[in-house]
C-alpha positions as CSV (number, residue, x, y, z in Angstrom):
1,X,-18.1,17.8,15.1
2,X,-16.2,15.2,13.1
3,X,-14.9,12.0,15.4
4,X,-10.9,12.0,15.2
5,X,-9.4,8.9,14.2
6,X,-6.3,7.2,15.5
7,X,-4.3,4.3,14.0
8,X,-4.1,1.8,16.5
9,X,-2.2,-1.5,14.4
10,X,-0.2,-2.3,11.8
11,X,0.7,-5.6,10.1
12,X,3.6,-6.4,7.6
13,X,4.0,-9.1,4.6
14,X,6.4,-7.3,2.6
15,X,9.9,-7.7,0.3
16,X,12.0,-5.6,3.3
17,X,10.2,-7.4,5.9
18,X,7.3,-9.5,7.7
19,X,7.0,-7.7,10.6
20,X,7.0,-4.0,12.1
21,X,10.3,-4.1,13.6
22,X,12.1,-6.0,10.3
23,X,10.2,-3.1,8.2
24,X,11.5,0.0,10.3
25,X,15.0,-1.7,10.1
26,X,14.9,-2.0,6.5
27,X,13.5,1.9,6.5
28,X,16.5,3.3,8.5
29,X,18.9,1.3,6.7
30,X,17.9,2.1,3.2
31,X,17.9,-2.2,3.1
32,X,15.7,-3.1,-0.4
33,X,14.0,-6.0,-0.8
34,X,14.4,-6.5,-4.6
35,X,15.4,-9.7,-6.1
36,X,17.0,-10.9,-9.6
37,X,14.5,-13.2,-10.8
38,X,13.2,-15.3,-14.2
39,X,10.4,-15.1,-15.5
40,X,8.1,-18.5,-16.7
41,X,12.2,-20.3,-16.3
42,X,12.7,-17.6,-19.7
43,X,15.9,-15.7,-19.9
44,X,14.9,-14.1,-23.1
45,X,12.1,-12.2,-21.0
46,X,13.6,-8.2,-20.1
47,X,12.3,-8.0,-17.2
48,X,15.0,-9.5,-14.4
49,X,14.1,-7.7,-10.8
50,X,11.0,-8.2,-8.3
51,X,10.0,-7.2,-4.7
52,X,9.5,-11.0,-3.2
53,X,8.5,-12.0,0.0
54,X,10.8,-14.0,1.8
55,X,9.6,-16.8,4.0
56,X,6.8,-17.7,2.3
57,X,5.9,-20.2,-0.3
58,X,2.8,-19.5,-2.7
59,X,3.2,-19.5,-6.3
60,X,1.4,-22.8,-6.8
61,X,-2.5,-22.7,-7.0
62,X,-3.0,-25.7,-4.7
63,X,-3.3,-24.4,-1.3
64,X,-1.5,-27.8,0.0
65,X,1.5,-26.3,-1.6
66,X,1.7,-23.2,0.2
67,X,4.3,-22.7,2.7
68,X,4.2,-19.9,5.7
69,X,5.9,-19.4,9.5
70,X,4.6,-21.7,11.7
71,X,3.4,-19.0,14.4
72,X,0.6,-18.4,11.9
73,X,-2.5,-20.9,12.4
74,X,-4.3,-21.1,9.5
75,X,-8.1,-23.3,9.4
76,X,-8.2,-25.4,6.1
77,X,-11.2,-24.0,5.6
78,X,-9.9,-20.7,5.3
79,X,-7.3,-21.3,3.1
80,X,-9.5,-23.4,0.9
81,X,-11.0,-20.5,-1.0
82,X,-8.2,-18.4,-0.1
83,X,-5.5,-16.4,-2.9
84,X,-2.1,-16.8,-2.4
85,X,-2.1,-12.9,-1.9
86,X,-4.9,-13.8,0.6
87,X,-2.8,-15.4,2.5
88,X,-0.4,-12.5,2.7
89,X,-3.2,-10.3,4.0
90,X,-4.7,-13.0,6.8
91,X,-1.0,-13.2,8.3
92,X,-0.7,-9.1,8.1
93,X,-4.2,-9.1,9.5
94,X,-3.5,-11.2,12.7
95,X,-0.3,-8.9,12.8
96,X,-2.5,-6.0,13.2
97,X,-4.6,-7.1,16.0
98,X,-1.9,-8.7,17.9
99,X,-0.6,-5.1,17.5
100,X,-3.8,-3.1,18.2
101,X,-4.4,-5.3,21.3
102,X,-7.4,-6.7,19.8
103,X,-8.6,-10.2,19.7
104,X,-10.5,-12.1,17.1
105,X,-13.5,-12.0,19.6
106,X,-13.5,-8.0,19.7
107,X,-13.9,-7.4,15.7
108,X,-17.1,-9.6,15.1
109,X,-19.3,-7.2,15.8
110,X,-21.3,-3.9,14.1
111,X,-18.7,-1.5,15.3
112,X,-16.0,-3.3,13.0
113,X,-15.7,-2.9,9.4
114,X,-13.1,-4.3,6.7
115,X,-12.0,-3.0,3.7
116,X,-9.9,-4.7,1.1
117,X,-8.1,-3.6,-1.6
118,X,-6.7,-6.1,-4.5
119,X,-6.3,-7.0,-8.3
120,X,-7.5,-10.6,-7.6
121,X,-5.0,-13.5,-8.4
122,X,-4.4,-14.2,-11.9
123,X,-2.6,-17.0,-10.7
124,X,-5.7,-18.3,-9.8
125,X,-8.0,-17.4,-12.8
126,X,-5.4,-18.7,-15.5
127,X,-5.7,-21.9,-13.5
128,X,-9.5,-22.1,-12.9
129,X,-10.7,-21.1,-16.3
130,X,-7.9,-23.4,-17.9
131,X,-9.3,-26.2,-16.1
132,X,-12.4,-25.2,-17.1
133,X,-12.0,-24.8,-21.0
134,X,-10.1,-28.4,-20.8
135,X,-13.4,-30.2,-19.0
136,X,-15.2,-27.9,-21.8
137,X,-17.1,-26.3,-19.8
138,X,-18.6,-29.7,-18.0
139,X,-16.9,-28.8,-14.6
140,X,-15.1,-25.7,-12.6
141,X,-14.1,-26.1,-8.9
142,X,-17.2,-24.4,-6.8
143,X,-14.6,-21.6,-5.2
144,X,-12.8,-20.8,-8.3
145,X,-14.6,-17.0,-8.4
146,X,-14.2,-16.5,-4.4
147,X,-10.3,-17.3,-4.8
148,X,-9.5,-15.2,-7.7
149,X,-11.3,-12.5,-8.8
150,X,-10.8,-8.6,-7.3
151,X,-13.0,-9.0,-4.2
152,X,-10.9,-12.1,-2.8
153,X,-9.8,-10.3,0.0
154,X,-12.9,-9.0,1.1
155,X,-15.2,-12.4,0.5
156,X,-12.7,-14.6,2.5
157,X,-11.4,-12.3,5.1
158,X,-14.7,-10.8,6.4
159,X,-16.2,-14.8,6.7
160,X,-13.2,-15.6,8.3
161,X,-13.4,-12.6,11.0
162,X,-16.9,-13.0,11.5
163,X,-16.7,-9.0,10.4
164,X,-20.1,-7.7,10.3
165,X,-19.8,-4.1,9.8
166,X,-19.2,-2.2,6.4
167,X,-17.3,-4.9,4.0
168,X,-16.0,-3.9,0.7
169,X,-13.1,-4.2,-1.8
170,X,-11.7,-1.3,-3.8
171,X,-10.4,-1.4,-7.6
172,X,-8.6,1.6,-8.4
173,X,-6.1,0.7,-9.6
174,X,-2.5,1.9,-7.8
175,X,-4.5,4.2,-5.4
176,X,-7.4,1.2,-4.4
177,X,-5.8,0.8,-0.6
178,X,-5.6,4.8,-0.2
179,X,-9.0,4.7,-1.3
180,X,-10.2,2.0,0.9
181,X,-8.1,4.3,3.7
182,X,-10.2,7.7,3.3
183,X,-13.3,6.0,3.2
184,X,-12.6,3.9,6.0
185,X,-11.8,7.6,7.3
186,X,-14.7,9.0,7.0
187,X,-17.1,6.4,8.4
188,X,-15.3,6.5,11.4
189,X,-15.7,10.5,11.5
190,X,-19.3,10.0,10.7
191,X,-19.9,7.6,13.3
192,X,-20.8,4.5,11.2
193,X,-18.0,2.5,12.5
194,X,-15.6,2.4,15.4
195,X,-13.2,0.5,13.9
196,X,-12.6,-0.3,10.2
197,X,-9.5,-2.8,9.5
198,X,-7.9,-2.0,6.1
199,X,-5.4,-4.1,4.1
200,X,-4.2,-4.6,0.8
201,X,-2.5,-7.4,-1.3
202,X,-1.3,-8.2,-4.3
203,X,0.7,-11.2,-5.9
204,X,3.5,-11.1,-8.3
205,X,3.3,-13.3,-10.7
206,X,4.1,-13.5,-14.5
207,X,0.5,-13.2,-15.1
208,X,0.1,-10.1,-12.8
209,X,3.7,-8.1,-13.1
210,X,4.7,-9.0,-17.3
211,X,1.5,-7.2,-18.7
212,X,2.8,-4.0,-17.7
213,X,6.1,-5.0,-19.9
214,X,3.4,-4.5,-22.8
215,X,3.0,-1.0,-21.8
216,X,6.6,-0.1,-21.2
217,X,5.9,0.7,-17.8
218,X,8.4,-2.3,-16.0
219,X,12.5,-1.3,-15.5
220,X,14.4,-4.1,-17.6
221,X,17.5,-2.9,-15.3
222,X,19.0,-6.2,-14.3
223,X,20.3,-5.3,-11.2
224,X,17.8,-5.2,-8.0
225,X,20.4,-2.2,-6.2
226,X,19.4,0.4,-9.0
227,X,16.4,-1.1,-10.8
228,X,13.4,1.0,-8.7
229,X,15.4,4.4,-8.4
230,X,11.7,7.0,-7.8
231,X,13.4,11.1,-9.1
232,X,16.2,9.9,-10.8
233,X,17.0,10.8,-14.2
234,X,18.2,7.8,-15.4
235,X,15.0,5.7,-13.8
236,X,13.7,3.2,-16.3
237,X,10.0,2.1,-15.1
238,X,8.7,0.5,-11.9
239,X,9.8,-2.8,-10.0
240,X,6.6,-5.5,-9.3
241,X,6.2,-6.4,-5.9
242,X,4.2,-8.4,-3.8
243,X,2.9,-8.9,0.1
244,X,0.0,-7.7,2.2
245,X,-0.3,-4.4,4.9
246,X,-3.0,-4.4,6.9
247,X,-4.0,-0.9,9.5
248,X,-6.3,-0.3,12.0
249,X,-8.3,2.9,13.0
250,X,-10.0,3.7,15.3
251,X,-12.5,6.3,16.9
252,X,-9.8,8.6,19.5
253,X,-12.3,7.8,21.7
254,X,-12.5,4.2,21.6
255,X,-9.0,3.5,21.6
256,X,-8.1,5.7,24.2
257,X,-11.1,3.7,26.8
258,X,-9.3,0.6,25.9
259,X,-5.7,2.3,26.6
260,X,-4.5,1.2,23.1
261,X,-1.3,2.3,21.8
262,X,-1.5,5.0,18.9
263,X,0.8,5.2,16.3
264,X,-0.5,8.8,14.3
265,X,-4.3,10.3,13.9
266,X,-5.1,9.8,10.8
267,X,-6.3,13.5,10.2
268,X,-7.9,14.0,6.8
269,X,-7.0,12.8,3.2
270,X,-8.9,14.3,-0.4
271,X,-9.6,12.8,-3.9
272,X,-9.1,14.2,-7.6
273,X,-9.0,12.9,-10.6
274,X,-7.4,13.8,-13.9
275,X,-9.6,13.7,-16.6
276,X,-6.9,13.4,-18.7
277,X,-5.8,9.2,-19.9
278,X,-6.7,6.0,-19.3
279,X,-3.3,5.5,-18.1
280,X,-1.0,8.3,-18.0
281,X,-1.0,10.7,-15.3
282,X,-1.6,14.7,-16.3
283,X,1.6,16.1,-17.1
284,X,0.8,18.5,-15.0
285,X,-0.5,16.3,-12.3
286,X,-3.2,18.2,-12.1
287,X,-5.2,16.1,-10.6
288,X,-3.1,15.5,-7.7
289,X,-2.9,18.9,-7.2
290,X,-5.9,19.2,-6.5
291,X,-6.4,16.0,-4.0
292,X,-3.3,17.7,-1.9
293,X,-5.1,20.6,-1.8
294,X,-8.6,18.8,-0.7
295,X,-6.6,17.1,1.8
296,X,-4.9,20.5,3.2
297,X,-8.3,21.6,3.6
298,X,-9.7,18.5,5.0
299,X,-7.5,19.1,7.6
300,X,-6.7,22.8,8.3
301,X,-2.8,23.0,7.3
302,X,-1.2,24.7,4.8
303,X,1.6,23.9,2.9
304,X,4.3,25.3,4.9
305,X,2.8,22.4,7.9
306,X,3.7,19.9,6.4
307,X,6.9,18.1,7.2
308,X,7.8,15.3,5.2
309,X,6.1,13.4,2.1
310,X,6.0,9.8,1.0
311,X,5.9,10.1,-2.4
312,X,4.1,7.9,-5.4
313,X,6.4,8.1,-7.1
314,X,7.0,4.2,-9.1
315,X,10.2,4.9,-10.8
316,X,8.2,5.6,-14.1
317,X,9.6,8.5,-16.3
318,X,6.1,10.1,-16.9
319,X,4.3,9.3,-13.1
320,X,7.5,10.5,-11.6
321,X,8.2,13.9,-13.9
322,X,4.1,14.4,-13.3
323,X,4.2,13.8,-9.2
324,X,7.7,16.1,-9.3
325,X,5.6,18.6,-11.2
326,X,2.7,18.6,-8.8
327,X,4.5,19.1,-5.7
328,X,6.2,22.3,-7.4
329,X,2.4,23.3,-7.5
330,X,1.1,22.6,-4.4
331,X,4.4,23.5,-2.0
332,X,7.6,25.0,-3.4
333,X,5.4,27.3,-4.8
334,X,3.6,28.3,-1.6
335,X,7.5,28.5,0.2
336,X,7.1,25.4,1.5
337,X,9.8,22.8,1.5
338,X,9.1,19.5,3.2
339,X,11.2,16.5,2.8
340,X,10.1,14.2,0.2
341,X,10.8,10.8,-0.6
342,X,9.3,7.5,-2.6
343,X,10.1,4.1,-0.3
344,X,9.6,2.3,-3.6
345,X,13.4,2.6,-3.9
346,X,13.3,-0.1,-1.3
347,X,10.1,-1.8,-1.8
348,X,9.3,-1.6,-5.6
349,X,5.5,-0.8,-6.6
350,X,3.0,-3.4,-5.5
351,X,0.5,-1.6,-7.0
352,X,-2.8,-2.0,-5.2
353,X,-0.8,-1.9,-1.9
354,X,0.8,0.7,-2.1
355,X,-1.0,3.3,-0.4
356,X,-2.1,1.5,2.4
357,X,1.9,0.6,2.9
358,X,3.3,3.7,2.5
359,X,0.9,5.1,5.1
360,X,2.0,2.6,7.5
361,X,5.5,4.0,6.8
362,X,4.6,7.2,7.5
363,X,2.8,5.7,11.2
364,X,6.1,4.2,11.2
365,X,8.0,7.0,11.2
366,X,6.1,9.2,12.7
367,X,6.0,6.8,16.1
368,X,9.8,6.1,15.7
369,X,11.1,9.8,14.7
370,X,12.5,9.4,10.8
371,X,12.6,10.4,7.5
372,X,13.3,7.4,5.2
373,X,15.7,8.6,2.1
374,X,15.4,7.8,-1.4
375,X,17.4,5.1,-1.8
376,X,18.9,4.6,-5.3
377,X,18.9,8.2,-6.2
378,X,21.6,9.8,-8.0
379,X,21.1,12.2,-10.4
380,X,17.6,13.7,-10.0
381,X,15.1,14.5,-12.7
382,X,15.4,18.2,-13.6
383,X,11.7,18.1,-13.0
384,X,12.9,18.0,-9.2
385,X,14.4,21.0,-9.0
386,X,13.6,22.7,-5.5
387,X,12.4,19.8,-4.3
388,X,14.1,18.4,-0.8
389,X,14.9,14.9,-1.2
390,X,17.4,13.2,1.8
391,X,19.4,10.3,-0.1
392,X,19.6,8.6,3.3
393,X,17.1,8.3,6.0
394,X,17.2,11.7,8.8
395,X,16.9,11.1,12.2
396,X,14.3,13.3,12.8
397,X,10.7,14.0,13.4
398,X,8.4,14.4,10.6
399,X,5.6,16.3,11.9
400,X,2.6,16.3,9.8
401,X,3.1,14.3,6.9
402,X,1.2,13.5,3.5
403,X,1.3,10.6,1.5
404,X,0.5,10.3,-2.3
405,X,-1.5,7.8,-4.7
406,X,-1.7,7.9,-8.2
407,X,-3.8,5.1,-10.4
408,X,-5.1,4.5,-13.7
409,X,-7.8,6.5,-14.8
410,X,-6.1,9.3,-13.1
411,X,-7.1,8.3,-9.9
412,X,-5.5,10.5,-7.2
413,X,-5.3,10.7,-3.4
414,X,-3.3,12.4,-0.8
415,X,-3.4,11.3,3.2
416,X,-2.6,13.4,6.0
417,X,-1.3,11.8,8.9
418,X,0.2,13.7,12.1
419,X,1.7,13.1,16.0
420,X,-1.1,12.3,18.4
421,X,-2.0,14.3,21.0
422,X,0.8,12.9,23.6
423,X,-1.3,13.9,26.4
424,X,-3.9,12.0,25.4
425,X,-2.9,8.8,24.0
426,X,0.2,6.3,25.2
């Protein structure tokens, strides 16, 4: 019989806060963390809105410049091959552990595994290989590929925990962290791991947010209350965003010897893809479909169990319509009608990071009873026709809830996460 596993911590580096309690704030007050900013000092540049971090300083490539709350001890020789997203993800890390009980001691061993999901910093490549092409070739800083490319997180994070269980880094695109979450998933319900810490991080840069302005996928909406508004008919593309979540799960078993508190089981999750564009999803969303459907399975439930969604949806015109589309599929078709809503409204899209955040808001509310709203909608798509979606957060339970990931390629995932057993768990 499978192993059940529980999620046990949760860490926060994000635009609507840096910590569990300014994040659920932010979530029951519809409060978004989107900013007016300038690109490369450029006004001529369209794009004028971003999810920033507050409180901390990294958009230099010299590690001296960096600039984070001082409860956070960081070793020099961490932060020496370190990303600036990096160290977004060491702080949620030591977030998560502080939460789960845990102590850096109790993670370096077998039991404990790390996965990581990330697009690298480009900050850091742009910098590197400039410096490189001006020496011509004749010298490159020994830690310029462990600071920047995708698998940052996971070369610098599982030295610096001493981690010595599985390690790895997912690229898939939008729906890497979702992925790193179901596979963490299932070595814990094969009995490979105990534990597996999971986080995701991303920067947001010029060099990692304006490429997407070449594909038409960015808002150019000026103004940060409207610019990331996921369903609505007038929605223009998505808002960048950066910061770091980090979760850990754990064996049911473990975490209830060590009387740790549980936020949700993590109960099941499926995969699909679309076969259908290198960028665009399926009109259909067929592809999704089928991963809600794989995860329904996974886990026993039907439509009609389900109880609230957390939505992909970036604020793109064709993601959105397609996502809108598949839920008709999957649940207003079957009868069902659970509460749906994207937190990107609040958040933006920090692409890699997404799913591993918006499960951590769905922990979130299932521990605190609430439904968070889709802030910024006002007219929705016609797509969204039969579809429940709350304006402002409901003070209510959630029950068992799914959460959605959608990535290039046509990369799908859907998570299912419900109440723990209350007579089992604290």
């Amino acid at each position: 019989m499978p192993r059940q596993a529980v999620i046990t911590g949760l860490g926060f580096i994000t635009c609507i806060g840096n910590d569990r309690a300014a994040v659920t704030r932010s979530l029951r007050e519809g409060r978004h963390g989107l900013e007016t900013v300038e690109f490369l000092g450029n006004p001529a540049i369209p794009v004028k809105v971003l999810g920033t971090v507050k409180d901390f300083t990294a958009e230099s490539p010299h590690w001296r410049d960096w600039r984070w709350p001082a409860r956070y001890e960081l070793p020099r020789e961490t932060l020496r091959g370190l990303s600036p997203h990096g160290l977004y993800a060491l702080c949620a890390i030591e977030q998560a552990l502080a939460d789960a009980g845990l102590a850096p001691a109790d993670i370096r061993n077998g039991a404990t595994g790390l996965y990581c999901a990330s697009a690298g910093s480009t900050l850091l490549a742009h910098y590197h290989v400039s410096r490189l092409l001006e020496a011509r070739g004749e010298r490159c800083h020994p830690l310029s590929v462990v600071s920047s490319i995708a698998g940052t997180l996971n070369f610098n994070l599982a030295a610096h925990y001493g981690i010595r269980g599985a390690v790895g880094g997912f690229v898939a695109a939008c729906a890497s962290s979702s992925h790193a979450l179901g596979c963490a998933l299932d070595d814990i319900r094969l009995g490979r791991q105990q534990r597996m810490i999971i986080v995701g991080a991303e920067e947001a840069t010029a060099g990692s947010i304006l490429p997407f302005h070449g594909m038409g996928a960015l808002s150019t909406n000026p103004d940060p209350a409207t610019a990331s508004r996921p369903f609505d008919a007038a929605r223009d593309g998505f808002v960048g965003a950066a910061g770091a979540v980090a979760m850990i799960i754990e064996e049911a078993g473990c975490a209830q010897q060590r009387g740790a508190p549980v936020y949700a089981e993590f109960a099941g999750w499926g995969q699909a893809g679309d076969g259908h564009s290198i960028a665009i999803s399926h009109p259909e969303g067929t592809g999704l479909v089928d991963a809600i459907r794989r995860a329904l399975a996974d886990t026993a439930l039907t439509p009609a169990d389900i109880g609230y969604i957390n939505a992909h949806a970036t604020s793109t015109p064709a993601g959105d319509r397609a996502e809108a589309v598949a839920l008709q599929t999957t649940f207003t078709a079957a009868g069902a009608r659970p509460r749906v809503s994207s937190t990107k409204g609040l958040t933006g899209h920090p692409l890699s990071m997404a799913g591993v955040m918006e499960a951590a808001f769905c922990a979130l509310a299932i521990k605190d009873r609430f439904i968070p709203g889709n802030a910024h909608l006002q007219t929705p798509d016609e797509a969204c026709a039969g579809l429940d979606l709350p304006r402002a957060t409901l003070d209510e339970a959630p029950g068992n809830v799914l959460s959605t990931s959608s990535g290039f390629g046509g990369s799908n995932v859907a998570l299912v996460l419900r109440p723990p057993n209350r007579s089992s768990f604290s």
